[in-house]
N, C-alpha and C positions, 0 to 999 in steps of 0.2 A: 861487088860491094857487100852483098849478103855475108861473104866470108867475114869480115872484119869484123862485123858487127856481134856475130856471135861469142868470139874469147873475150868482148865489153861485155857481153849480156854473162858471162860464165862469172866472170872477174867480181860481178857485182853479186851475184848469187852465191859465189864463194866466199865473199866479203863477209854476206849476211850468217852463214851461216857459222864462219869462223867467230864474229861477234858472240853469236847467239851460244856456241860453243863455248867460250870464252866466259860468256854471264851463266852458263849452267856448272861449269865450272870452278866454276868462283861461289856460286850458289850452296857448291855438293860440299866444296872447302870450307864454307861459312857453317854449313851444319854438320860437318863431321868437327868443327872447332867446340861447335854449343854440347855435341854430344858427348866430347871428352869433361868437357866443363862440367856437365850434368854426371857426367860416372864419377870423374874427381869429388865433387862433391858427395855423391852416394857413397863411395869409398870410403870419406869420411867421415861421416855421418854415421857408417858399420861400426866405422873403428870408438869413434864417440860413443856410441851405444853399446857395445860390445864392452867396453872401459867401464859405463857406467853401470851395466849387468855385472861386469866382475867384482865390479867394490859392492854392489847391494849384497853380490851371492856371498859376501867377506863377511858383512856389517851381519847380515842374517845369521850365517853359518857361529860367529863372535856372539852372539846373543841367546844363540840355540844353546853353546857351549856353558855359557851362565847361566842359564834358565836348570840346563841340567845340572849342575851344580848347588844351584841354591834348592833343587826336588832334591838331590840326595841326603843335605845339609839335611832340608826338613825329614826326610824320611828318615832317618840315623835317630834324631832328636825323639822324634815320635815312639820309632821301636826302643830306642830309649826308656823311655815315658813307660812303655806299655809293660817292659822289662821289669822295672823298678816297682809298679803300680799290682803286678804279678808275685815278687816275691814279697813286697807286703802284704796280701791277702794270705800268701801263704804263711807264712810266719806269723799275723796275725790268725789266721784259723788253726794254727797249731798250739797258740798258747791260748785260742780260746776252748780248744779240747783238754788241753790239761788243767784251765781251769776249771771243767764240769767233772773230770772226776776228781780235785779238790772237792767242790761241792758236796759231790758224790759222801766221798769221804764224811765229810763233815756231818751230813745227813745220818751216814751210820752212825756216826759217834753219840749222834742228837744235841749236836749242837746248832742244827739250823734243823728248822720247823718244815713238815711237807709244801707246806705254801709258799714259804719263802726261798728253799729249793727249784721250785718250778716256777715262780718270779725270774729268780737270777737264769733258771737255765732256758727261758723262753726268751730273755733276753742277746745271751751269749747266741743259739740257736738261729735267733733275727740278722746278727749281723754274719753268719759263716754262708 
């Protein structure tokens, strides 16, 4: 009688653990399901980010490009400026040289008074 009783006792021990097999199973399948869900999404999310890194590093890169354009504009303009600002000084202190030795002149002839000479060329002088 003992025989019999044992492949019941095996049958139910096998039972159990085929069960339990079964719910670890289903367990290990439930969380390799949430796992791909969580990478899918992270995948995602790279790709999201990654998108929205490329257009910022566009929109930057797009504003650097105008930025340097409007420094050149102004730098062009400026040397310009300093250009122009340069050959009238020069031009200017060339005819202010030729007007001191008009003066010059004038003084020899005695038509302008020592005072008045050194008036006018203290003046010319001031601004070279």
């Amino acid at each position: 009688m003992g025989i019999t009783k044992k492949p019941k006792e095996m049958s139910k021990k096998g039972g159990y653990i085929d069960k339990f097999l079964r719910k670890a199973d289903k367990a290990i399948q439930e969380g390799i399901k949430k796992a791909d869900n969580v990478l899918d999404e992270a995948v995602e999310l790279g790709e999201i980010t990654a998108k929205q890194a490329a257009k910022a590093s566009k929109e930057l890169s797009e504003k650097a490009k105008k930025e340097s354009e409007i420094l050149q504009k102004k730098s062009l303009e400026k040397i310009n400026e300093g250009v122009l600002s340069a050959k009238k000084m020069a031009s200017n202190s060339e005819e202010d040289l030729k007007l001191l030795a008009k003066l010059g002149k004038l003084k020899k002839l005695g038509i302008l008074t020592e005072k008045e000479f050194q008036e006018k060329k203290k003046k010319i002088l001031s601004r070279i």
